[in-house]
C-alpha positions in Angstrom: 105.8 67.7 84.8 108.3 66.9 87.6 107.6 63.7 88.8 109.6 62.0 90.9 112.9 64.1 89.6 115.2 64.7 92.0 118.0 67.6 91.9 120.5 64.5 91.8 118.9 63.2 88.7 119.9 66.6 86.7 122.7 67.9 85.4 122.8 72.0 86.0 122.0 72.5 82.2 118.7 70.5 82.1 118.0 71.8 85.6 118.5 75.7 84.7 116.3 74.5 81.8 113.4 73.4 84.0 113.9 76.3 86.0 113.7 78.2 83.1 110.4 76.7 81.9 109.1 76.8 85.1 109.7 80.4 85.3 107.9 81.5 81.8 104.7 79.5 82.5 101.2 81.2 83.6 100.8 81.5 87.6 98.1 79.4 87.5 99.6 76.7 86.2 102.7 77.2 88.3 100.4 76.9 91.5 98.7 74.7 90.4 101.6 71.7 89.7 103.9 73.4 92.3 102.1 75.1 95.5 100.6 73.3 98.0 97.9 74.9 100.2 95.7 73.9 103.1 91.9 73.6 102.5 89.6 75.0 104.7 88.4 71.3 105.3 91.9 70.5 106.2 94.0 68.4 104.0 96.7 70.2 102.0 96.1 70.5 98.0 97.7 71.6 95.2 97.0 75.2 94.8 94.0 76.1 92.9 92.9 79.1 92.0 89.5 80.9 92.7 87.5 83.5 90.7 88.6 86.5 93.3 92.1 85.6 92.8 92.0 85.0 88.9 90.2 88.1 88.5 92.7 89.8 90.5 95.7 88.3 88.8 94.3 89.2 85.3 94.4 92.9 86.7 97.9 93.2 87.7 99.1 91.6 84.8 97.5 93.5 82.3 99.0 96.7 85.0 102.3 95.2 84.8 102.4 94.4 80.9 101.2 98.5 80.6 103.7 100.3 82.7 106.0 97.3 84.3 105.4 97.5 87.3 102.4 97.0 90.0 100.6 99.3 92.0 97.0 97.9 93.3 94.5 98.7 96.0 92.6 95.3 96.7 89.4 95.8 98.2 87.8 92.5 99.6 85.4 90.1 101.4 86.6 87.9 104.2 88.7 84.4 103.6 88.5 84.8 99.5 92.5 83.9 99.6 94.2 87.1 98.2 96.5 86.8 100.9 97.0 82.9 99.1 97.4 84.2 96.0 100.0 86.8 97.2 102.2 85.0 98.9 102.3 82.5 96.1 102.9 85.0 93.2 105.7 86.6 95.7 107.5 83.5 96.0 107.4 82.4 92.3 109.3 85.3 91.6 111.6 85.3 94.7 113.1 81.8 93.8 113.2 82.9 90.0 115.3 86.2 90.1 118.3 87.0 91.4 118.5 89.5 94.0 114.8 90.3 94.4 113.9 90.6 98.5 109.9 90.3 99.6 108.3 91.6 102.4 105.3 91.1 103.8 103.5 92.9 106.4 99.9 91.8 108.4 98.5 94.0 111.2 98.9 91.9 113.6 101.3 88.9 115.3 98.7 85.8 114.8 98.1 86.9 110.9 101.8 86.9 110.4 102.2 83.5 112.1 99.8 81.9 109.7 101.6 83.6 106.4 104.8 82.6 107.6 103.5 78.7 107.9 101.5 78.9 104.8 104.9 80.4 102.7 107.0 78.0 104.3 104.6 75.7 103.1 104.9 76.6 99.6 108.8 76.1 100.2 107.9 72.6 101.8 106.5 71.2 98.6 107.9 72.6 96.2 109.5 70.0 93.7 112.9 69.7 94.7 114.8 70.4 91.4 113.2 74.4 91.3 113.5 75.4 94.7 116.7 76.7 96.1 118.7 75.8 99.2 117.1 78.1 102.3 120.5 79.7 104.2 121.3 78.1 107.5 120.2 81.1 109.3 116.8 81.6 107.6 114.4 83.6 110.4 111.4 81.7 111.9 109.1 84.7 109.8 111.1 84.3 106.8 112.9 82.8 104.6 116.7 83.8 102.7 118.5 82.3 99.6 122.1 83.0 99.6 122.5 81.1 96.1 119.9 84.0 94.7 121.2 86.9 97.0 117.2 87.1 97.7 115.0 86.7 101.0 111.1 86.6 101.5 110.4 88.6 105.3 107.3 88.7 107.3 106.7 91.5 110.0 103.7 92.8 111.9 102.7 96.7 111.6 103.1 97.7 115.0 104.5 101.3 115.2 105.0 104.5 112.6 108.6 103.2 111.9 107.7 99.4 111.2 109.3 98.5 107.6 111.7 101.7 107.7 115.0 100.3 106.8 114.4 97.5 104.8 114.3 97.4 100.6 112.5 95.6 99.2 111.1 94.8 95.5 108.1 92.7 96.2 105.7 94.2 98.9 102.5 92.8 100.3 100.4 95.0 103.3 98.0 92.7 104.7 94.7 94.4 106.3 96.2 97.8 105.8 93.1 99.1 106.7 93.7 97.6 110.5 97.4 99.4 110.9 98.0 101.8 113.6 99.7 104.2 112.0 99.2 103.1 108.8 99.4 106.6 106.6 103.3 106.7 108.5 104.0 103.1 108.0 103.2 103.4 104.6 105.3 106.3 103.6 108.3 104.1 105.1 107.2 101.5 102.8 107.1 103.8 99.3 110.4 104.8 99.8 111.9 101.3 100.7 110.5 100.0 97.3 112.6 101.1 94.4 110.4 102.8 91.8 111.7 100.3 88.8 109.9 97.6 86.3 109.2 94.1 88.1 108.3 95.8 91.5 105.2 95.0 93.4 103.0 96.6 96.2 99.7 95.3 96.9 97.7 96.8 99.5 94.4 94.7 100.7 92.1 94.5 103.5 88.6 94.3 104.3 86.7 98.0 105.2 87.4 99.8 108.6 85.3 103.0 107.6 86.0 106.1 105.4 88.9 107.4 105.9 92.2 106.5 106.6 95.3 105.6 104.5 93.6 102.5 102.8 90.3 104.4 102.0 92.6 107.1 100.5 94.6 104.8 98.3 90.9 102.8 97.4 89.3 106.0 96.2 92.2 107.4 94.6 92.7 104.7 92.6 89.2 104.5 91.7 89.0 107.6 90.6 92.7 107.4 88.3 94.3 109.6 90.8 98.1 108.1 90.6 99.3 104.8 89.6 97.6 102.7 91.9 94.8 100.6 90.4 91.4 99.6 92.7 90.8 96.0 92.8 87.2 95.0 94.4 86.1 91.7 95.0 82.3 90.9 96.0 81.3 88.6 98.4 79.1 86.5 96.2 82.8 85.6 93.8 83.7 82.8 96.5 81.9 79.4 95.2 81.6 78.2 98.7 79.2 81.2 99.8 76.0 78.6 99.4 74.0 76.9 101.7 71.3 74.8 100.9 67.6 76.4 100.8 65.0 74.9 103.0 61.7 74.4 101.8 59.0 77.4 101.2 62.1 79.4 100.8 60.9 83.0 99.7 63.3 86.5 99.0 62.8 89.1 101.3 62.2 92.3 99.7 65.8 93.3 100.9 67.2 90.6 99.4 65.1 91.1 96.1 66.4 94.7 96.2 70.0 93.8 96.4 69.7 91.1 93.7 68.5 93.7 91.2 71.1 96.0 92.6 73.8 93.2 91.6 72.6 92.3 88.3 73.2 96.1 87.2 75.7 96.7 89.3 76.7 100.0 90.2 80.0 99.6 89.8 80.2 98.4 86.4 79.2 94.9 84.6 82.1 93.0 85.6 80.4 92.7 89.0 77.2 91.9 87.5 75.5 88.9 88.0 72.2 87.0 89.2 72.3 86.1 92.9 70.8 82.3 93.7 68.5 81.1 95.9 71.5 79.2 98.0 73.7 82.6 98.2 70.8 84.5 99.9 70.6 81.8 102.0 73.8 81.2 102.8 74.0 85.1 103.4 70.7 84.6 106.1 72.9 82.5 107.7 75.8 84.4 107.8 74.0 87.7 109.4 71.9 85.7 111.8 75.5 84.4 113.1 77.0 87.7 112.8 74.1 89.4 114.7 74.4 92.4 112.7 73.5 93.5 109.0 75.9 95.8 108.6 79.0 93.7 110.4 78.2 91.7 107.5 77.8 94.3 104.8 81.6 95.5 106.3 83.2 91.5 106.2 81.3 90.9 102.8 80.4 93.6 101.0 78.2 94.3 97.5 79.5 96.5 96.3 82.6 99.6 97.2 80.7 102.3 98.9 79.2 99.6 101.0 81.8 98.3 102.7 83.5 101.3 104.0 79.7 103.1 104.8 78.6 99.9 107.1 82.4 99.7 108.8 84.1 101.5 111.0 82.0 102.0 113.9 81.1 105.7 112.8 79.2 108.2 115.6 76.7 109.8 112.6 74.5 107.9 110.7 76.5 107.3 107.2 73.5 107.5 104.8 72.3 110.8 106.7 75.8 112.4 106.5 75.5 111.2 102.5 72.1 112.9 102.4 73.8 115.8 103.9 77.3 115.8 101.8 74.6 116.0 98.5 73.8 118.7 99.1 77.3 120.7 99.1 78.4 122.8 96.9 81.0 125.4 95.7 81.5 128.8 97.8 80.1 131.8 95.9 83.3 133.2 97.0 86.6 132.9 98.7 88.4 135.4 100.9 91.8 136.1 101.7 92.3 138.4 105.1 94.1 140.9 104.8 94.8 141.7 108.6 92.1 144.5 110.7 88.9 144.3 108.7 90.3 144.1 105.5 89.3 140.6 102.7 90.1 140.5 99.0 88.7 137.6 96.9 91.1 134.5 95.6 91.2 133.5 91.9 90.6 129.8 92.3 91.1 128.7 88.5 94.5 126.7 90.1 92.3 124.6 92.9 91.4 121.0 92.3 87.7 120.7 92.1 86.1 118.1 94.1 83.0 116.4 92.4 80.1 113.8 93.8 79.0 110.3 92.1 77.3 112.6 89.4 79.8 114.6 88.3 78.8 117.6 90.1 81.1 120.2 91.4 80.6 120.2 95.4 83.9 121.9 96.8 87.8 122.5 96.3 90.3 120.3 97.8 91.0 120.9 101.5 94.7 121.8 101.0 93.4 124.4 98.6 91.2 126.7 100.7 93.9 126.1 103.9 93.8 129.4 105.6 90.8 131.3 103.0 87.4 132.5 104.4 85.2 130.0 102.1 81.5 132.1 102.0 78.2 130.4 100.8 76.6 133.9 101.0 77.0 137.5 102.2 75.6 138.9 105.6 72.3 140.6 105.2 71.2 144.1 106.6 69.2 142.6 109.1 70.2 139.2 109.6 71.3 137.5 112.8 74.2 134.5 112.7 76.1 132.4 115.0 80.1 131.5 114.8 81.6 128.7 116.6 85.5 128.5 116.8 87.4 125.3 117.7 90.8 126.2 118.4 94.2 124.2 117.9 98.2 125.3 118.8 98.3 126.5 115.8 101.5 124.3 114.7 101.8 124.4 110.8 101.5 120.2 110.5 99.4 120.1 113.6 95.4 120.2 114.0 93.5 122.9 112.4 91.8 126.0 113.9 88.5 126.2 112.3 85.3 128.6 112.5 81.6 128.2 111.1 78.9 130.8 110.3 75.4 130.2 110.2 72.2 131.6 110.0 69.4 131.8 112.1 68.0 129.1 110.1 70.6 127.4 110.9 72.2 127.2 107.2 76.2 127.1 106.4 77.1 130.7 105.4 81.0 130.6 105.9 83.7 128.0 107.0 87.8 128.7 107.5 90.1 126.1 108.8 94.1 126.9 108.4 96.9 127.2 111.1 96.9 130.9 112.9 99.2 131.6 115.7 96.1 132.6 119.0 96.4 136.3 118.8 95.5 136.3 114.8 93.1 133.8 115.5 91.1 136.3 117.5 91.6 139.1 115.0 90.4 136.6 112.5 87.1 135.8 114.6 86.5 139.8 115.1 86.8 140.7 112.1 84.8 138.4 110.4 82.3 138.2 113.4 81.8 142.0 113.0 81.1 141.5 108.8 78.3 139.2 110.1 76.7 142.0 112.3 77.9 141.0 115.7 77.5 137.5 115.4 76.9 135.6 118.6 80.2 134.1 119.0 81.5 130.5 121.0 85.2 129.9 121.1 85.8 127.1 122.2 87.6 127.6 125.7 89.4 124.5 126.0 93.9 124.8 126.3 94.4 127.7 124.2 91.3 128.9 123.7 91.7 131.2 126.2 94.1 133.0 124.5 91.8 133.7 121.5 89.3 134.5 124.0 91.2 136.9 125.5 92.1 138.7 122.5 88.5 139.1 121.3 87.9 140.5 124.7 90.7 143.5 124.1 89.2 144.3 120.8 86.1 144.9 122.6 83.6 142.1 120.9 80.6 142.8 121.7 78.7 139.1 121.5 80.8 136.1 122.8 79.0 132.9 124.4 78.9 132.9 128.4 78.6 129.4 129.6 77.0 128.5 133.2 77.9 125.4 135.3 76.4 124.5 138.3 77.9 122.7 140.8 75.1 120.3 142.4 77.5 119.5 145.9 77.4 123.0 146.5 74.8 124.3 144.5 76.7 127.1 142.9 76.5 128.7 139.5 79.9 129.6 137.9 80.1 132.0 134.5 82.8 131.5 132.0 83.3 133.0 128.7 83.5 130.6 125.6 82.5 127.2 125.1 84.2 124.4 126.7 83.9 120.8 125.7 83.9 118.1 128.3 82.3 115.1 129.0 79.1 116.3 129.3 78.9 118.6 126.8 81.2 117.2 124.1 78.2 114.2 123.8 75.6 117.0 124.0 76.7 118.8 120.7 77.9 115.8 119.1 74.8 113.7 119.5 71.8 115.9 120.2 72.9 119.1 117.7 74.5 117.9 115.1 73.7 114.2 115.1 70.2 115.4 115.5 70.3 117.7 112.9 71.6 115.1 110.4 68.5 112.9 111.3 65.9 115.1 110.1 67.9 116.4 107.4 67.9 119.8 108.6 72.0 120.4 109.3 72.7 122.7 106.8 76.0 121.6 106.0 77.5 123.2 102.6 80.8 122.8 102.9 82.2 119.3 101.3 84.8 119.4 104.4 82.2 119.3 107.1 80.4 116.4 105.6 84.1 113.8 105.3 84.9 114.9 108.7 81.1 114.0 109.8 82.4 110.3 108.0 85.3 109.9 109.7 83.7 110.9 112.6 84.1 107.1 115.0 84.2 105.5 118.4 86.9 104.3 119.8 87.8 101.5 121.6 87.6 103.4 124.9 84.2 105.0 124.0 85.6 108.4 123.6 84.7 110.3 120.7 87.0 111.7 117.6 88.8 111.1 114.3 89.6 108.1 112.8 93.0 107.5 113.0 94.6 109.4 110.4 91.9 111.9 110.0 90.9 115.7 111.6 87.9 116.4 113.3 88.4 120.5 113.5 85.2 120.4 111.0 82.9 118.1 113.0 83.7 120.2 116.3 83.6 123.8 115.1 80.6 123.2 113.6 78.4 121.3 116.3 79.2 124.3 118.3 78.4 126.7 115.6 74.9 124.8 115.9 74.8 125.1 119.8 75.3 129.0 119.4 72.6 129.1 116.9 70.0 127.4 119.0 71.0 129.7 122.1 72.0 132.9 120.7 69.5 135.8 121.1 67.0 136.5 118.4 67.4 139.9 117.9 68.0 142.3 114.7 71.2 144.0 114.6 69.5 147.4 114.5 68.0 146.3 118.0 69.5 146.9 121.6 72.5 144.6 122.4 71.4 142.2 125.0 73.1 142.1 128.4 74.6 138.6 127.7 78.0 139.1 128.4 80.6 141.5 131.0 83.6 142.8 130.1 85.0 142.9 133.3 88.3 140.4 133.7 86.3 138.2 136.3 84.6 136.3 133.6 87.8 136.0 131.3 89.6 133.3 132.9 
């Protein structure tokens, strides 16, 4: 089309022509003749698109022709050139309009390195009679067109306020899923991005585990909630995932069960098709040099759940805690206190219903039942149960307080999490401990647990946890009331109550709440244990200390003597 045309050669009416032309023809074919990319072998070629990044265009066109505008969620393998395909599409339309400004952002500094060369690239050999004149003082991670009033900006999501400040039509968040901060960074970024036909965001990245902004934005959009549309690209889309299949080859019974998987597809027929000899192979390869299965399953996944249940490095086993979340389901009822002793139940015809992969009701949104008793059943005449209280500041946007009750068989009777300032807290725990005939109580005693402690002492509960330490140097035996959660025991209750419990399917969990904080549930880099980034743990901890007091708690009938397990002199209230 262009030749050997220079900018010389034209006149400004046959170049705004060719501009013109240029700017009305398919992406493709625009990359194609016009973009210049390297190849992973290492020559630079034209710019030719793949099946991950057709499919993907298809999608956001057919968005943008419905409400003008793009919203998408891209969910992907490693190295299938979204990323490529971005960039590109971004700078078609930043050299074409007038007064449109793109930013890109990558998690971290080496990512945005390489975007910044490969859009520079673009710039680099483009023919010379479309591209404008970069500005003298065009930054080294970006590039600005004074003729167009337009700019095209790289950055690197580093802090909560990365991106605030800046407007831009045309966004691109590079392994959003890797951000620090990313749920922060992110509401920066909807506000700098006017709300108007022609403007972009794309979020992609590979899975880093449930939960988290990107899992939120991936599940809302594939379950309609908001504009935002899911994009998913398998593993098996990128041609060059092959190698060649040595003789006496035979399927493994894994890898006949995942090519049946994939030829009905569980996520609809557009991912469906029949895996070859060389992709399993090349697949062998790939795990054998990745050491792990499910390192794999998160850099190339099958299918959607997959990625984000084999990522993440989560503490509970992901297909147990799916066993467990299964088998949640709706409170019978849902309390509102009323201060002293007094609950009367909440109409909850205005709360968002939460449902499985079946369609089955399993819970009400977690905003919903923010400060309501949530009860699976009532206390029996004779029945024995177990609380466990983790305790926050209380702050209205800060952690959660939240409290379990159980049975003796260990079942989830009752769950509340909501923000109470210490001293209600406590009245909170009495009164409902007293409805559950003097449940054995264990606040946890860590901060301000004290406080909540302290109160339940001066109403005069009757059952509350009494932990011993013993001090090997000296071999002496302390008493304090409460549970408190340290380095020993934090791993104690995490791994051998409640992980346990998961493994042989015996934890009881009914509340939907328990079982995504039990997901979200991770290691960090430092080995300590907690939330993912982003996410609350309140659940996870109130309830595998709900499970410690059930396994220690004394086994005795309400209408029996109260056992001598506590004092209620001030030595032991500390």
């Amino acid at each position: 089309m262009f030749g050997s045309v220079g900018r010389a050669a034209l006149c400004p009416e046959q170049r705004l022509e060719m501009i013109r032309q240029v700017h009305n023809q398919p992406f493709e074919r625009f990359a194609a003749q016009c973009l210049k990319v390297r190849s992973k072998e290492g020559p630079i070629v034209p710019f030719k698109m793949n099946q991950a990044q057709l499919y993907a265009h298809r999608k956001v066109q057919e968005q943008k022709q419905k409400i003008g505008k793009v919203r998408a969620a891209i969910l992907k393998a490693r190295q299938q050139g979204f990323s490529t395909w971005i960039g590109g599409r971004y700078y078609k339309i930043t050299i074409n309009r007038v007064g449109f400004n793109t930013f890109i952002l990558s998690h971290e500094n080496a990512t945005t390195g390489k975007l910044a060369q490969m859009v520079k690239r673009y710039h680099e050999h483009c023919p010379t009679p479309i591209k404008p004149t970069l500005d003298r003082d065009s930054a080294s991670l970006g590039m600005s067109f004074k003729s167009l009033d337009s700019s095209y900006e790289l950055g690197t999501a580093r802090n909560a306020e990365t991106g605030r400040g800046f407007t831009a039509q045309l966004f691109h968040g590079s392994e959003v899923a890797f951000w620090p901060k990313a749920a922060q960074i992110l509401a920066g970024v909807m506000q700098a991005v006017p709300n108007v036909n022609g403007s972009e965001i794309m979020l992609e990245s590979t899975a880093n585990g449930q939960g988290g902004a990107f899992y939120d934005y991936v599940m809302d959009a594939r379950f309609g909630r908001g504009e935002f549309i899911l994009i998913f690209s398998p593993w098996y889309w990128d041609p060059g995932y092959k190698s060649p299949v040595p003789e006496g080859f035979e399927r493994t019974q894994e890898e006949k069960e995942l090519a049946e998987m994939v030829a009905m597809h569980p996520d609809g027929p557009q991912f469906s098709c029949f895996l070859s000899d060389e992709q399993l192979m090349w697949r062998r390869i790939k795990i054998h040099e990745l050491k792990s299965n499910d390192l794999f399953k998160q850099e190339y996944p099958s299918y959607i759940d997959e990625a984000f249940l084999a990522s993440g490095r989560p503490v509970f086993d992901p297909l147990r805690v799916l066993d467990a979340k299964h088998c949640c389901r709706l409170p019978d009822e849902v309390l509102r206190w009323q201060g002293d002793d007094r609950f009367e139940p909440v109409k909850t015809a205005g709360f968002e219903v939460v449902y499985d992969h079946d369609n089955n009701p399993v819970g009400y949104d977690f905003k919903d039942c923010e400060g309501y008793l949530q009860l699976w059943g009532r206390p029996t005449s004779n029945g024995i149960y177990a609380i466990g209280a983790d305790v926050s500041e209380g702050l209205e946007h800060g952690d959660y307080c939240s409290f379990d009750i159980v049975d003796e068989l260990g079942v989830q009777i009752g769950h509340y999490h909501g923000h109470l300032e210490m001293s209600r807290y406590g009245e909170l725990l009495n009164a409902v401990g007293r409805m559950f005939n003097d449940a054995y109580m264990g606040v946890e005693s860590n901060n301000h647990g004290h406080a909540v402690i302290l109160r339940l002492k001066q109403l005069a509960y009757p059952r509350q946890h009494i932990m011993q330490n013993t001090e090997r140097q000296h071999e002496k035996t302390t008493h304090k009331v409460g549970w408190t959660t340290d380095k020993k025991s934090k791993p104690e209750i995490i791994h051998d109550v409640l992980g346990a419990a998961l493994f042989d399917e015996s934890s009881g969990i009914q509340c939907i709440h328990t079982a995504d904080q039990c997901l979200t549930y991770v290691y960090h880099n430092n080995g300590s244990l907690g939330a993912r980034e982003g996410c609350y743990d309140d659940c996870v901890m109130s309830y595998a200390i709900t499970l410690k007091m059930a396994d220690v708690m004394p086994r005795l009938r309400p209408n029996s003597p109260a056992p001598q397990t506590h004092s209620t002199n001030g030595s032991l209230y500390s």
